[in-house]
N, C-alpha and C positions, 0 to 999 in steps of 0.2 A: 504494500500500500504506500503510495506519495503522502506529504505532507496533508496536501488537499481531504484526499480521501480519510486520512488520522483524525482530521481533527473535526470532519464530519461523524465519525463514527462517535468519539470522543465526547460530543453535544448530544449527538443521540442518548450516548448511554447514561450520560445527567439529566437528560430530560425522565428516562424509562426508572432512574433508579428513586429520584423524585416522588413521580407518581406512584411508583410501587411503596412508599414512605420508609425507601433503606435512607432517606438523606431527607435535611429540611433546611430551607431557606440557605444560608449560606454556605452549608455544611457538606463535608464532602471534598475528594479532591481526586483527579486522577492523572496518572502518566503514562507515555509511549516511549519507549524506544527507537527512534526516529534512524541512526547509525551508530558507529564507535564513539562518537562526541558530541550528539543532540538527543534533546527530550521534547517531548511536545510536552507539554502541563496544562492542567486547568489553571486560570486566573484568581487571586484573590479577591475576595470581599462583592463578588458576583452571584446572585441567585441562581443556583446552576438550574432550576427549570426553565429560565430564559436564556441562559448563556447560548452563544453561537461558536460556528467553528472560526469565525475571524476572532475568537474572543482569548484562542491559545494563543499561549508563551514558547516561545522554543528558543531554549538555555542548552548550556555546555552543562559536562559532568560536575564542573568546581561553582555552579550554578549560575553563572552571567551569563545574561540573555543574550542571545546572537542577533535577534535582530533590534530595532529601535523601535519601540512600541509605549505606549501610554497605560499600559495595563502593568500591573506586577506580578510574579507567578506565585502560584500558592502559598500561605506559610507556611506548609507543611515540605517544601520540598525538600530538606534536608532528609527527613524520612522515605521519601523516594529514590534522590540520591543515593543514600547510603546500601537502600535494596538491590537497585540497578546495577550500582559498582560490587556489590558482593554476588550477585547471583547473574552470572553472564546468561545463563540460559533463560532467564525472566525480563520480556520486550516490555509488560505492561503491569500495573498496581492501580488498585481501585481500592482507597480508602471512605468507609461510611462510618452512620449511627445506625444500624437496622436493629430496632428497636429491642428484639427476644432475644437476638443475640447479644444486642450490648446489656441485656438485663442480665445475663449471664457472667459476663466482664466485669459488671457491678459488684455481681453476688460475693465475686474470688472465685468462680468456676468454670472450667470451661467444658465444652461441650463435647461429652461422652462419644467417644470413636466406634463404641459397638453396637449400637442401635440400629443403625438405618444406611440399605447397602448404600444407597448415593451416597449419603456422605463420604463412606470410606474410600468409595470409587473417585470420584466427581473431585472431591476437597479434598479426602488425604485427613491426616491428625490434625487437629486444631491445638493449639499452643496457647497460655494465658501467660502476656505480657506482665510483669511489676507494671507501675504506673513511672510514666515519662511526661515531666511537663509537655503540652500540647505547643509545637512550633519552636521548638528548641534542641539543638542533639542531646541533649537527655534521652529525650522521645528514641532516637534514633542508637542509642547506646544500649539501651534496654532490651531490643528488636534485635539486633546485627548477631546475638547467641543462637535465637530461635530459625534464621534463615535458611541454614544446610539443610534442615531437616520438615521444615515447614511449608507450603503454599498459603496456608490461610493462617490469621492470627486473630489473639482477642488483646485489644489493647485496656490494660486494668481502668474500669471505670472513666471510660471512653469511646469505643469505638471498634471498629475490627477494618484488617487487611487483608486482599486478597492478591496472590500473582496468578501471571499467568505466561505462556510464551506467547500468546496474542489478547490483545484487550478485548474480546470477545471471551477467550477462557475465563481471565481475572473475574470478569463479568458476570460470568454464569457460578463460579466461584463463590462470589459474593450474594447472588441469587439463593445457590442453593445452601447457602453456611443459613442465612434467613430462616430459609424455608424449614431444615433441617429443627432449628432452635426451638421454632412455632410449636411442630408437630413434639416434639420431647417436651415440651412444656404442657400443650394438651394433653398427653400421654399421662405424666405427672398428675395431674389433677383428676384424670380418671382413674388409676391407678398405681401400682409400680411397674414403669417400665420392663421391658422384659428383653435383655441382650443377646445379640447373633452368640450362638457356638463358636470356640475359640478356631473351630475348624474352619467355618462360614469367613470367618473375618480374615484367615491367612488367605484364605481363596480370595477374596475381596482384594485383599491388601499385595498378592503376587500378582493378579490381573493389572492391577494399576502399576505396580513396576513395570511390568513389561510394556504396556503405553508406552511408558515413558521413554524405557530402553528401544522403542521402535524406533519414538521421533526424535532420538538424538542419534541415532545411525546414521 
């Protein structure tokens, strides 16, 4: 994909994550992997259900903008940054508030790996962040342990990330971490959840290596 087509997608997916209420009013922020030395970014302090694709930033790794624009790029991009240069295989990061999940992030807990095969398929472990002030490498200090081993995070009483090697992945990512949290939650109140067999979940959890071991051949 060109710049062009990034940062249409990129609006799209603040428009879709909006309405699905994974993000409100300013909240929210995403990135692309653009080459070896460019990022496309959401803009700061923009309602991202109205943001457009003239509305991205596109910055270097050490985060100055390349080109001359009137907008500022996110505050969070230090936490993109740091994702991007640690995890070469990860083109795109979609940071929200979705709401069950970050109830979860609240609580000090994060969300059970053996419940639901999407999950284990689709997202992988999910990880709970220590808390990182929001918009400062703190944030990004906190993160940079959980990367090897993570695609999706909960950041402690705040939020959650998702990678992906296309922001499309990251995307669905953060969709289904959502969706995931909903249903365990409803679950809970019906009654006590009830976990895959340890055998079900290796099955789950070798399928998704082997994805992975596909698309990096």
């Amino acid at each position: 994909m060109n710049r062009s087509a990034v940062a249409r997608r990129m609006a799209l997916c603040c428009r879709q994550l909006a309405a699905q209420g994974l993000i409100a009013g300013r909240d929210g922020n995403l990135s692309v992997r653009l080459g070896p030395e460019r990022v496309l970014v959401t803009p700061s302090g923009f309602i991202k259900s109205l943001v457009t694709p003239a509305d991205m930033v596109e910055v270097d790794f050490s985060g100055k903008p390349r080109r001359r624009s009137s907008r500022k790029p996110t505050s969070e991009l230090e936490l993109h940054l740091r994702i991007l240069r640690h995890r070469p295989d990860v083109h795109a990061v979609v940071h929200a508030h979705p709401p069950a999940a970050t109830g979860f992030a609240v609580a000090g807990e994060t969300i059970p790996g053996n419940l639901l095969p999407e999950l284990i398929f689709v997202v992988g472990p999910v990880a709970l962040v220590p808390y990182g002030m929001s918009g400062t490498p703190e944030l990004g200090d906190q993160v940079v342990p959980y990367l090897d081993t993570h695609d999706a995070l909960l950041l402690a009483n705040h939020g959650a990330v998702t990678m992906g090697g296309t922001l499309d992945e990251a995307w669905i990512r953060m969709e289904s971490l959502e969706h995931a949290a909903r249903i365990i939650t409803a679950a809970r109140a019906v009654g006590q959840p009830q976990p895959l067999t340890a055998t079900a979940v290796e099955r789950l959890e070798a399928l998704r290596a082997q994805v992975r071991r596909e698309k990096d051949a």
